[in-house]
C-alpha positions in Angstrom: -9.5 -42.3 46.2 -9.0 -38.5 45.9 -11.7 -36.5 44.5 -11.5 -36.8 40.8 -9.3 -34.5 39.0 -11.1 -31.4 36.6 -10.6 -33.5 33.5 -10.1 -37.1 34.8 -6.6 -37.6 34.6 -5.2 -40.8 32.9 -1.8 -42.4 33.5 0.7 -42.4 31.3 0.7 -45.6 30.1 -2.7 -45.1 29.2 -2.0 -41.4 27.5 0.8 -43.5 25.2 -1.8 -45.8 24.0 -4.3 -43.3 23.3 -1.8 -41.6 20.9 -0.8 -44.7 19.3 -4.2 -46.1 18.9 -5.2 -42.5 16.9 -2.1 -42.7 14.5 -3.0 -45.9 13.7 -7.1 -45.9 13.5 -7.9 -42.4 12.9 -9.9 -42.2 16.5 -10.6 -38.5 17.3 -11.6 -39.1 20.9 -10.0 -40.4 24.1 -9.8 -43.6 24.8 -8.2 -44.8 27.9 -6.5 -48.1 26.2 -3.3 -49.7 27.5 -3.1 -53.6 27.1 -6.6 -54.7 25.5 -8.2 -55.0 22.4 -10.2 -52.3 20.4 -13.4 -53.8 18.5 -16.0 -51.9 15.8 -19.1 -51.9 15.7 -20.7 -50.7 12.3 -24.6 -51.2 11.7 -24.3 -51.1 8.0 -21.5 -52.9 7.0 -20.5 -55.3 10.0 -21.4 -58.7 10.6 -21.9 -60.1 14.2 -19.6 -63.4 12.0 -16.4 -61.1 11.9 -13.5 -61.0 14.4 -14.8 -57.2 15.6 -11.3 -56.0 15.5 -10.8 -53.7 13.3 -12.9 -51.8 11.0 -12.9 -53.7 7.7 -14.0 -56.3 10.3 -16.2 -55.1 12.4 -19.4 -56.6 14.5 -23.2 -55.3 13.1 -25.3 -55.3 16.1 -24.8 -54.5 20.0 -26.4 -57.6 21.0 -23.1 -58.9 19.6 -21.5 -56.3 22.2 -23.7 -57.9 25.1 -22.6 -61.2 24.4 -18.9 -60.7 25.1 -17.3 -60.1 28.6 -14.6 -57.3 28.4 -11.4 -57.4 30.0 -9.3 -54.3 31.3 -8.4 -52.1 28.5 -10.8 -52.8 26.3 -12.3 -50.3 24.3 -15.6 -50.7 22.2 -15.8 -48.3 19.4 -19.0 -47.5 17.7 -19.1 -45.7 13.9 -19.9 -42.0 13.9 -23.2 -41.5 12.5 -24.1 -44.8 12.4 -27.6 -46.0 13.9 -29.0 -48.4 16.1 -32.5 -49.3 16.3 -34.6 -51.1 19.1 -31.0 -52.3 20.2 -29.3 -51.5 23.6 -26.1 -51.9 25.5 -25.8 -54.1 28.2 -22.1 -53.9 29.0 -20.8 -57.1 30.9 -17.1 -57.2 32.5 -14.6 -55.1 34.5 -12.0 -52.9 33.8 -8.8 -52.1 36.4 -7.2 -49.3 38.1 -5.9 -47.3 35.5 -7.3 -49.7 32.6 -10.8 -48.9 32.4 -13.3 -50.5 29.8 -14.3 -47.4 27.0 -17.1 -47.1 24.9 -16.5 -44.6 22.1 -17.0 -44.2 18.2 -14.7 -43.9 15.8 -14.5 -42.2 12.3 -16.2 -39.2 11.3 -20.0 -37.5 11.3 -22.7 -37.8 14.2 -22.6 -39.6 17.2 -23.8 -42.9 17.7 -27.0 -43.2 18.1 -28.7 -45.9 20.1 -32.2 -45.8 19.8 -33.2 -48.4 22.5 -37.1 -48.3 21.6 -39.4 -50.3 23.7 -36.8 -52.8 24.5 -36.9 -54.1 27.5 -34.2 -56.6 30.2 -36.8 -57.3 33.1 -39.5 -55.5 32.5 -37.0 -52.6 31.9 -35.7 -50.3 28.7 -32.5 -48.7 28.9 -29.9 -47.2 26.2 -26.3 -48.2 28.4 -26.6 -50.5 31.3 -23.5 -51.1 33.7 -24.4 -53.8 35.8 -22.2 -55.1 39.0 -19.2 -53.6 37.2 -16.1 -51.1 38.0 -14.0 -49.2 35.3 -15.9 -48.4 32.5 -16.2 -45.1 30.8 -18.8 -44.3 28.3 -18.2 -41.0 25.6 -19.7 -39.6 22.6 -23.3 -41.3 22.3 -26.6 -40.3 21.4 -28.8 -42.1 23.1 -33.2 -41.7 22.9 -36.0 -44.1 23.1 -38.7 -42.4 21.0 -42.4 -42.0 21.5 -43.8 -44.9 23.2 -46.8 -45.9 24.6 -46.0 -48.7 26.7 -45.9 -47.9 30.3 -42.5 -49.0 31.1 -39.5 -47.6 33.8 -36.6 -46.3 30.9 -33.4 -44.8 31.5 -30.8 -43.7 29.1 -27.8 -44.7 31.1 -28.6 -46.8 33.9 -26.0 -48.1 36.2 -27.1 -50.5 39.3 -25.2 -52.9 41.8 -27.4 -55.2 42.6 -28.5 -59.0 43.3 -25.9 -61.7 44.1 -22.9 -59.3 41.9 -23.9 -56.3 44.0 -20.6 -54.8 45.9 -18.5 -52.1 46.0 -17.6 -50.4 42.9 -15.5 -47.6 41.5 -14.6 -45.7 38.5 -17.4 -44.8 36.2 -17.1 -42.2 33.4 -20.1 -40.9 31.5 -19.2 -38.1 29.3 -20.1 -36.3 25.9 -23.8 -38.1 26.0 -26.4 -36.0 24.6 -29.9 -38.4 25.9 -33.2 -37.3 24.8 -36.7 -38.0 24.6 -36.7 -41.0 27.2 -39.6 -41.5 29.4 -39.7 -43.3 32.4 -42.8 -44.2 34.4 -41.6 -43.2 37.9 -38.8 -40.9 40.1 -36.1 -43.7 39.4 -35.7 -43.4 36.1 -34.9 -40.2 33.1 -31.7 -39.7 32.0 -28.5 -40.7 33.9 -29.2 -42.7 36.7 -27.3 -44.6 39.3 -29.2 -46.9 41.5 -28.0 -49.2 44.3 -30.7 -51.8 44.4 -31.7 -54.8 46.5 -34.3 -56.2 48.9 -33.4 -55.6 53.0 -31.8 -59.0 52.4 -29.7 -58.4 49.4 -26.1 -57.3 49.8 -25.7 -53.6 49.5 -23.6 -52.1 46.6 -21.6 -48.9 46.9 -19.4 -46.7 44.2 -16.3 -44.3 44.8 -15.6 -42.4 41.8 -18.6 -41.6 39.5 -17.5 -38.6 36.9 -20.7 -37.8 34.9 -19.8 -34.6 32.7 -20.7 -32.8 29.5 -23.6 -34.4 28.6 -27.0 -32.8 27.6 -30.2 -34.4 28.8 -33.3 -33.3 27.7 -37.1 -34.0 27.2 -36.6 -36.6 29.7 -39.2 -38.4 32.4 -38.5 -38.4 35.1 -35.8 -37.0 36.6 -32.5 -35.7 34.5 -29.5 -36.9 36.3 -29.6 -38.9 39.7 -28.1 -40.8 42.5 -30.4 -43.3 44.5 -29.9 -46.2 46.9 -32.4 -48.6 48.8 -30.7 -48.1 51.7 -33.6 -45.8 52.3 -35.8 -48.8 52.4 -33.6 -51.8 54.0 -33.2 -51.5 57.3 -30.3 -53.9 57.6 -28.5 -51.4 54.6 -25.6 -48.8 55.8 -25.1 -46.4 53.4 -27.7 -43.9 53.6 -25.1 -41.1 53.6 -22.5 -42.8 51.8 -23.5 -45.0 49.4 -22.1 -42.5 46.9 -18.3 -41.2 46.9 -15.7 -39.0 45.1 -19.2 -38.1 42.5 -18.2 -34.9 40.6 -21.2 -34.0 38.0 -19.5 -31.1 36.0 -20.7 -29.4 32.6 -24.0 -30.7 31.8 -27.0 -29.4 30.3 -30.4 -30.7 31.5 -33.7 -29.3 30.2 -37.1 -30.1 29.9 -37.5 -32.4 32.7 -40.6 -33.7 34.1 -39.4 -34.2 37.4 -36.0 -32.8 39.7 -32.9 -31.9 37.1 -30.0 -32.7 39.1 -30.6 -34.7 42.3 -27.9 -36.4 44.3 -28.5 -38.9 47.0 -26.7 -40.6 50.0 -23.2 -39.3 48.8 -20.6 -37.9 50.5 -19.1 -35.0 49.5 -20.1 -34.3 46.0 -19.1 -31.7 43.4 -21.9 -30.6 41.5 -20.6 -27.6 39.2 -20.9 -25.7 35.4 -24.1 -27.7 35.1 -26.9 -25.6 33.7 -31.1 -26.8 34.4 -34.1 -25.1 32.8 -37.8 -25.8 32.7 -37.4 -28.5 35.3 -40.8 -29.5 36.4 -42.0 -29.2 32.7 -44.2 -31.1 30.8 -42.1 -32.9 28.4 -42.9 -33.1 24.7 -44.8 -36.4 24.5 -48.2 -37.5 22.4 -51.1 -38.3 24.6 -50.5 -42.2 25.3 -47.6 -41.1 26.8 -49.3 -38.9 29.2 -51.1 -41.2 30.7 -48.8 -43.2 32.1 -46.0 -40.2 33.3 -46.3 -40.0 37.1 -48.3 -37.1 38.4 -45.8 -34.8 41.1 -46.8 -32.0 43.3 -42.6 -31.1 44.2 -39.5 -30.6 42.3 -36.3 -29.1 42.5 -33.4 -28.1 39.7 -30.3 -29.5 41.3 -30.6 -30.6 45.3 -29.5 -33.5 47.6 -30.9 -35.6 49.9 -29.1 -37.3 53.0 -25.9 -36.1 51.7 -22.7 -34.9 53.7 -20.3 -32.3 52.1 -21.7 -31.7 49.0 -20.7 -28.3 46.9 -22.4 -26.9 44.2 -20.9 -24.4 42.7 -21.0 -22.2 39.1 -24.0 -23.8 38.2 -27.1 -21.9 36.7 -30.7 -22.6 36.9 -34.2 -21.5 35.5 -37.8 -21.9 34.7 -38.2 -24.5 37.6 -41.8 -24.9 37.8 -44.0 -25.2 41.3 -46.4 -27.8 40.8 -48.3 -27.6 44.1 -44.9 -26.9 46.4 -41.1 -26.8 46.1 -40.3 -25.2 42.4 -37.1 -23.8 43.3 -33.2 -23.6 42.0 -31.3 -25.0 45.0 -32.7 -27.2 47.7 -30.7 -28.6 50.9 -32.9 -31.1 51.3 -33.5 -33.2 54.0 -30.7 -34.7 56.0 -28.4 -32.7 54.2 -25.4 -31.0 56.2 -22.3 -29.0 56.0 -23.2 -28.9 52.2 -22.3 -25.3 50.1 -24.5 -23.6 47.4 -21.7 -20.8 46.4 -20.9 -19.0 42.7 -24.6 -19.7 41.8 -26.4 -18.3 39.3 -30.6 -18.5 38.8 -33.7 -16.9 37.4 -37.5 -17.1 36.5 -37.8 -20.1 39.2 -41.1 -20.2 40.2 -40.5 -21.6 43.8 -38.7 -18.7 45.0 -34.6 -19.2 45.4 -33.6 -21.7 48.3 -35.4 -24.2 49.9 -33.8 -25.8 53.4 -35.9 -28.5 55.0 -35.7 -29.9 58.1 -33.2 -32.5 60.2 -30.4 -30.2 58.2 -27.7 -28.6 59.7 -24.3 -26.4 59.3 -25.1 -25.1 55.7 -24.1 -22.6 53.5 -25.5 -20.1 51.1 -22.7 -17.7 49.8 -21.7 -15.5 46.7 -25.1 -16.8 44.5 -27.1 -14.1 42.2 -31.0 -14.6 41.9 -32.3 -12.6 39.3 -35.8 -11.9 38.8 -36.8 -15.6 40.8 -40.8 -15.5 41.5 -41.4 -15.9 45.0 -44.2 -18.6 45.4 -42.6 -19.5 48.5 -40.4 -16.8 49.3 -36.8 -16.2 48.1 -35.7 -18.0 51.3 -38.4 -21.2 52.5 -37.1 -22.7 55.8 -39.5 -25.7 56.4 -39.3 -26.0 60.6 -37.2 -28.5 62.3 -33.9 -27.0 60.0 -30.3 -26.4 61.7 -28.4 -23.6 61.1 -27.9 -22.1 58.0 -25.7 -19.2 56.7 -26.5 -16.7 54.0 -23.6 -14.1 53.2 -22.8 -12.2 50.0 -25.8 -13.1 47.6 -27.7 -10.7 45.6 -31.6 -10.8 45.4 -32.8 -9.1 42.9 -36.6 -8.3 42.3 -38.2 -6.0 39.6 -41.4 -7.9 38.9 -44.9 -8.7 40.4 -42.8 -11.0 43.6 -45.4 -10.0 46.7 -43.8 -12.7 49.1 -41.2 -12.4 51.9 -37.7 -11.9 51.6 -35.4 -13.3 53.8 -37.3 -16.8 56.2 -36.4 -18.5 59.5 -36.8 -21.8 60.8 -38.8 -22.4 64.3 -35.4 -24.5 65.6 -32.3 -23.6 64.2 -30.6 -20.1 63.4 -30.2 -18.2 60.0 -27.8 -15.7 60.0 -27.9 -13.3 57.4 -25.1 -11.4 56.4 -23.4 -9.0 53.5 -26.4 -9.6 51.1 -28.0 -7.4 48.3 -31.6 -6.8 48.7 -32.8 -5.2 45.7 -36.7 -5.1 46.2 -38.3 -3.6 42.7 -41.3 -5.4 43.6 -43.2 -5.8 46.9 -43.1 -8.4 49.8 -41.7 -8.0 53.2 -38.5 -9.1 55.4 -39.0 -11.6 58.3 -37.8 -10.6 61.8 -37.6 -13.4 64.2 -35.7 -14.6 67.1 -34.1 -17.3 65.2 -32.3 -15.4 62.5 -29.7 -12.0 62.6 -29.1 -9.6 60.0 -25.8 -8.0 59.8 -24.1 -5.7 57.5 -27.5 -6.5 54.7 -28.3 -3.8 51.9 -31.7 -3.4 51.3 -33.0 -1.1 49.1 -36.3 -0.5 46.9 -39.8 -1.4 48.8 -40.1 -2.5 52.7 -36.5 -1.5 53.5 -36.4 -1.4 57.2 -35.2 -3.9 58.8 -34.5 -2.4 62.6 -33.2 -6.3 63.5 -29.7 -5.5 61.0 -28.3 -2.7 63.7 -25.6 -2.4 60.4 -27.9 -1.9 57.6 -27.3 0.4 54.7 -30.1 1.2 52.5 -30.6 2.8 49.2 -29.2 2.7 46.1 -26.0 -0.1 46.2 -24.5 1.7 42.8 -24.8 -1.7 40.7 -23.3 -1.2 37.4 -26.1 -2.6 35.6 -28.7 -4.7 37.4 -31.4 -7.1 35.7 -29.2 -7.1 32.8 -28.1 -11.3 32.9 -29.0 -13.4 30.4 -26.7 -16.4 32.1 -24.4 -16.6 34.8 -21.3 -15.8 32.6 -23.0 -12.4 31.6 -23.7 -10.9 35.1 -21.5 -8.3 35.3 -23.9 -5.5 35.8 -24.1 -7.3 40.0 -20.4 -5.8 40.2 -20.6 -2.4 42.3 -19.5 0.6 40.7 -16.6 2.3 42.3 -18.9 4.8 43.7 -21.4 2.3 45.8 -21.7 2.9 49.3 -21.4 -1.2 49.7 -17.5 -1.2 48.9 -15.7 -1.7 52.0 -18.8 -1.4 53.8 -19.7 -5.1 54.8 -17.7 -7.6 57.7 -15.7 -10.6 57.5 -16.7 -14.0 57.2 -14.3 -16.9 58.4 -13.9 -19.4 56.2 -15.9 -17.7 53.0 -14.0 -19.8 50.2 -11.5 -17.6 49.4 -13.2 -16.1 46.1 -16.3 -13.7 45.0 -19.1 -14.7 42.6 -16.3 -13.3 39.5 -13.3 -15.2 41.1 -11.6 -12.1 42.7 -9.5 -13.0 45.9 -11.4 -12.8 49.3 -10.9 -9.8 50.6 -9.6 -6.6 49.1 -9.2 -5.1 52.2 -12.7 -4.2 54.1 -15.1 -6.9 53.0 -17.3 -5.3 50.7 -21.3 -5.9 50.6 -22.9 -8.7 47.6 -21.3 -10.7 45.4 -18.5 -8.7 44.1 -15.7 -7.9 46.0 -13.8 -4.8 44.4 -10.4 -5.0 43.6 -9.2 -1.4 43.1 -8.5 1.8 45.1 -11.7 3.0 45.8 -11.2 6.9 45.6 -13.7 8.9 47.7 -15.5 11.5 46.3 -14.1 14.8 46.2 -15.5 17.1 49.4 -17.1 20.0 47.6 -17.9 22.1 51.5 -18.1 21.2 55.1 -18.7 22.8 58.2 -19.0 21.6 61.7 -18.6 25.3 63.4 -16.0 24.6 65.6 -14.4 27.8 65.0 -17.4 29.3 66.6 -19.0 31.1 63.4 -20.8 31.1 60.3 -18.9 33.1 58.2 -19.6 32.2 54.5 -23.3 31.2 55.1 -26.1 33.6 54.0 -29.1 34.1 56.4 -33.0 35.3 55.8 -35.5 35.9 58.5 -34.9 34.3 62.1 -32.2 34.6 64.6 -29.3 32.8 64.2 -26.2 31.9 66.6 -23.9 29.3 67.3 -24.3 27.4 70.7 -23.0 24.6 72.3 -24.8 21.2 71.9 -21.8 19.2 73.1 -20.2 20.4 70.1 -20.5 23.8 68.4 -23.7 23.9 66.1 -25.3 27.1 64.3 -28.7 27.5 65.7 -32.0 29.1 65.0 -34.2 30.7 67.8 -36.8 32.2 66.8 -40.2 30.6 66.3 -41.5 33.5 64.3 -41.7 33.2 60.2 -39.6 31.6 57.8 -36.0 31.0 58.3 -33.6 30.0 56.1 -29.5 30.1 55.5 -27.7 28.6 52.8 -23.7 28.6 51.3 -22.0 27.1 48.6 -21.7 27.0 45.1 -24.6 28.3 42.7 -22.6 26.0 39.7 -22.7 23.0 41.8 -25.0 20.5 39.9 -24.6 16.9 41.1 -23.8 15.9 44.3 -24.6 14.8 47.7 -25.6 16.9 50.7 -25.7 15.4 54.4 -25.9 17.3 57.9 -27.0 16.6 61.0 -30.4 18.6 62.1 -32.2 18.4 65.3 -35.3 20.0 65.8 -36.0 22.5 69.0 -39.8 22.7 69.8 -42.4 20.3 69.3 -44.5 20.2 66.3 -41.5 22.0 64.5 -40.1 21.4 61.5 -36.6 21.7 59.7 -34.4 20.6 56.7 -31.8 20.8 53.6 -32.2 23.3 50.9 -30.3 22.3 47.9 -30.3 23.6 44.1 -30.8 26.3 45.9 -31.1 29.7 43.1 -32.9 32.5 45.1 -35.3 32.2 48.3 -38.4 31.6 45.2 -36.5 28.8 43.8 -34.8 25.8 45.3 -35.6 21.8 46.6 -36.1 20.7 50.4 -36.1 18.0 52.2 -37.6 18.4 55.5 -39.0 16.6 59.0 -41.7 17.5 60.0 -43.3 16.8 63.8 -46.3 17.6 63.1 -47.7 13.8 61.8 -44.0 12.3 61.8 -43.4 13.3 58.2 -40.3 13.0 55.8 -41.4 15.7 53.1 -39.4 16.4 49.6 -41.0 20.1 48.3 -40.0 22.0 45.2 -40.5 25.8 45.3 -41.0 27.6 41.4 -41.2 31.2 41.1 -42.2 31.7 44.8 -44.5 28.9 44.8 -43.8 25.8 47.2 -45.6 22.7 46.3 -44.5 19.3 48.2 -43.8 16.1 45.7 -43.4 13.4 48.1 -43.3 12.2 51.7 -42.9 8.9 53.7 -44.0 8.6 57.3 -40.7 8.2 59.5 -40.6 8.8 63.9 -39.4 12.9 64.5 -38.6 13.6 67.9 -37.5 17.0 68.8 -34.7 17.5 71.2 -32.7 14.2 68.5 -29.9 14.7 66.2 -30.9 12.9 62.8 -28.9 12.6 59.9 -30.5 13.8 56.5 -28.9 13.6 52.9 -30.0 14.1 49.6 -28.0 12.9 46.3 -28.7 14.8 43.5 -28.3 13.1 40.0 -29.6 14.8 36.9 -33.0 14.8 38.0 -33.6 12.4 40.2 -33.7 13.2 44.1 -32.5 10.5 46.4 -33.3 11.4 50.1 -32.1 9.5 53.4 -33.1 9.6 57.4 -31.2 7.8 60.0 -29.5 6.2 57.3 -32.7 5.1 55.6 -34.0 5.7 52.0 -37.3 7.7 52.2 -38.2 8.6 49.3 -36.9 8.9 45.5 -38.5 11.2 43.3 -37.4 11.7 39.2 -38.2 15.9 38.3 -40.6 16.2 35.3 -40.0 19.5 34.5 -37.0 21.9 34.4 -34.5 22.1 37.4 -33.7 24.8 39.6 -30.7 26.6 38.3 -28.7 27.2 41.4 -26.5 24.4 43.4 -26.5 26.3 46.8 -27.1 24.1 49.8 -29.0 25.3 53.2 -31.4 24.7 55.8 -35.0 25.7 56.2 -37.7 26.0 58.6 -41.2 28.2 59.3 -42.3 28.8 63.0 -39.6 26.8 64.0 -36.5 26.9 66.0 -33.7 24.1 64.8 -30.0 23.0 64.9 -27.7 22.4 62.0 -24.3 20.8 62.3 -21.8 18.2 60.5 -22.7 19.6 56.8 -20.9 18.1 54.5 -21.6 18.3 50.5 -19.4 15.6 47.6 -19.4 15.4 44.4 
């Protein structure tokens, strides 16, 4: 069976049906009906006595329902608002390949609502049970078990293959359920759950074709949505990675979970997407005799698998995981999980950090996610040792709280390769350098930006149109770059990336950019205000005061200063330039020296600097008022005399932005009034330097 289709298709014959069965009984919803028979079920006016087929005669109870074996076709409709009490479905018979079995309601007003109680079938409450059956779909319930106190495993939809009827089954539909307040005594019970069940004698059941979609779960103990099989147990079982095929869980809400929100077991290849988890790992609104029997847990995850091959999950969005003692985060390749994807992502305010990756896993992906805001208890990236490889590309990490932890993680086996990320560090913590991981093409910028192992790093400001700014991940459209970042066209290209960014744009628009946007337009670069390299062997149009100034040759023509005597400065340019950014390369020429850019330059008593300084290896931004030079800022960086390094400033309003060797040094906002020139230059005192490669854009 192919994977199923976005909506679960239905043949035609079934389609015809469904439009004849509405014109006829006024039914609203789908129902996949060809050749069997439709009964109602109405709690206030039915009687279990009546034929059940139709609506003047319809059954009263669902243990009426449990008593009948349903036949391909069939469909079971339940009144709208109508409610059941300490009653529970326990569906018995198969449907066929293209004639499922459909539970639905018909008529007008709230769903159906089973409320199952503290009913019990073996020691076990459930709303909907599908038992060692194939082809049934079940839409548009309500189903809740209420406050109670007896210790008990509960589930609101529990499907199981198991005893002498356990096999392999197919086709089952769970969509449009909203489940609540159900709590369950242990990990294999909560909300939705499919269980493959059995002693290491029993034969071993399988599905292929599970489509659980649009359904909200919530207040729920223990675990939201799940797929589990013995097989973990049994040593005589098979299906530890497979027990599970063609599962697509699509569109649902989960929330307020005591346990893990989405977890999906021993399948193979699973779609996990559109689903939305928050305050998983929470305490669940329950009185006190309820308490005391929910299982305590240390570790829980919002949407994960374990053993699982292939899985992709994929526009899903995730927060408020809690950390009770370890784990606590979004997304979780767990163990024995391989050549699974997290991609399209969104997630925030998860206490665990972003990504957890445990060992005996292997081949992984992490691409084209946004984490907003995600504490750091463990990190952004936790790599448990004994991992495979993993590969992190085009995510952004954003951080403007209290996170102190580390960054980016490696394994003590496998490799992590990161690549064409956004670090944006508002908070503190540091990056981990290690020989099993690489860092290529990585923005980082904000706190702890250098990161020597990334030989293609670019830090600073990536020109995000409006970061921290998400409320969900259909509203992040502050992560797209602005057409003025230094990140467009500034990253490198990953084989087999999925074809898409984080906003769907087509993979890649030309040069791959940097983060989770990829740029679609003609990126226009900035307009080139001045330059100057000297090769015509002068420095006409620059202004000098004080030293001795020539051009040499420094294996290229460069305007030198060579005089170690006083202060020495030249500048050129516009005074009406405001705005703009100012780079050249300058080397200084004795030890202990020091040399940089003017800019907002007025007169020599008023202008901005940003210099090196040998003498304590020293980045320093000055300001000089009415003849009065005052330094603002500095950051320690290595000067070595007799080296070329490239400085810049960017000047915006009045907030100085200034670079070393590519690196942001230091950012510094101007309290008081400006400068009022826009002049550019160099500078030094008792100093001899080189200049060369100035270049100044709007």
């Amino acid at each position: 069976m192919t994977r199923l289709a976005k909506r679960g298709r239905l043949p035609l014959l079934g389609m015809i049906g469904i439009l004849l069965f509405s014109l006829i009984s006024g039914v609203s919803a789908p129902v996949a009906a060809a050749a069997g028979t439709a009964y109602y079920v109405d709690p206030d006016l039915g009687s279990d006595s009546a034929a059940g087929t139709s609506e003047a005669a319809a059954w009263k109870t669902l243990s009426k329902v449990n008593s009948i074996t349903f036949s391909p076709g069939d469909v079971i409709l339940l009144k709208a608002g109508g409610v059941w009490n300490n009653q529970y479905l326990d569906l018995q018979g198969s449907g066929a390949e293209g004639n499922p079995v459909t539970v639905d309601r018909y008529g007008t007003g709230a769903k159906p609502r089973i409320n199952f109680g503290n009913t019990a079938v073996g020691g076990e409450g459930f709303g909907v049970r599908l038992r060692n059956v194939s082809y049934w779909e079940i839409n548009n319930l309500e189903i809740t078990s209420g406050q109670q106190p007896t210790d008990m495993r509960r589930s609101g939809v529990l499907v199981t293959g198991e005893g002498a009827g356990a096999g392999n089954f197919r086709h089952i539909y769970i969509r449009n359920l909203d489940i609540h307040d159900i709590f369950g005594t242990d990990r294999r019970t909560g909300g939705i759950n499919v269980h493959a069940r059995g002693a290491n004698t029993a034969p071993e059941s399988t599905w292929d074709g599970i489509l659980i979609e649009n359904n909200t779960v919530i207040n729920v103990a223990d675990t939201g949505i799940q797929t589990m099989t013995d097989a973990f147990f049994n040593s005589s079982w098979n299906h530890k990675f497979d027990a599970f095929r063609n599962v697509v869980i699509r569109g649902n809400v989960v929330e307020k979970i005591h346990r893990d929100g989405i977890l999906v077991r021993a399948s193979q290849s699973p779609l996990i997407e559109y689903n939305k988890t928050k305050s998983v790992g929470e305490a669940c609104d329950v009185n006190t005799s309820i308490v005391s029997y929910l299982e305590d847990i240390t570790v829980v995850a919002a949407q994960w698998a374990y053993y699982t091959k292939g899985a992709v999950f994929q526009y899903n969005e995730a927060s408020d995981t809690r950390m009770l003692g370890g784990d606590g985060q979004p997304w979780d390749f767990d163990i024995e999980v391989h050549d699974s994807i997290y991609q399209y992502n969104f997630s925030y305010n998860n206490e665990g950090g972003t990504l957890l990756v445990m060992n005996n896993t292997n081949n992984n992906i992490f691409r084209y996610n946004i984490s907003q805001n995600d504490k750091d208890a463990n990190g952004v990236f936790h790599l448990v040792n004994g991992g495979g490889n993993l590969y992190v590309y085009n995510n952004i990490i954003y951080r403007s709280g209290t996170q102190n932890k580390a960054l980016t993680h490696a394994s003590n086996t496998g490799m992590a390769y990161y690549m064409n990320n956004i670090f944006y560090n508002g908070a503190s913590g540091q990056y981990t350098n290690s020989p099993r991981m690489t860092y290529d093409h990585n923005s980082f910028y904000g706190l702890n930006s250098s990161v020597p192992s990334d030989p293609n790093k670019i830090t600073g400001n990536p020109g995000f149109v409006s970061p921290g700014t998400a409320a969900g991940r259909d509203s992040a459209d502050g992560y797209k770059l602005a057409v003025t970042s230094p990140l467009l066209n500034a990253g490198v290209a990953v084989d087999g990336n999925g074809g898409q960014d984080y906003f769907g744009n087509p993979l890649y628009y030309g040069v791959p950019d940097i983060g989770a946007f990829e740029f679609q337009g003609t990126i226009v670069p900035p307009a080139v205000l001045f330059q100057d390299d000297f090769e015509d062997n002068n420095y006409s149009g620059w202004t000098t005061s004080g030293g001795s100034w020539t051009v040499a040759d420094d294996g290229t023509k460069a305007l030198s200063q060579n005089s170690a005597t006083g202060e020495a400065l030249a500048y050129t340019g516009d005074a009406a330039w405001s705005n703009y950014t100012y780079s050249a390369k300058v080397k200084l020429l004795n030890a202990f020296g020091n040399a940089g850019l003017l800019f907002r330059y007025a007169d020599a008593a008023n202008y901005y600097m940003f210099r090196l300084n040998d003498s304590g290896d020293k980045a320093e931004l000055f300001k000089k008022t009415a003849g009065t030079l005052t330094m603002v800022s500095s950051a320690s960086v290595t000067v070595t005399p007799g080296q070329w390094t490239e400085l810049k400033v960017t000047v915006s309003g009045s907030t100085l932005t200034c670079y070393a060797g590519g690196s942001q040094l230091i950012q510094w906002t101007d309290p008081a009034a400006q400068p009022a020139g826009g002049q550019v230059g160099i500078r030094m005192h008792s100093s001899t330097a080189r200049i060369d490669d100035v270049k100044v854009t709007e």
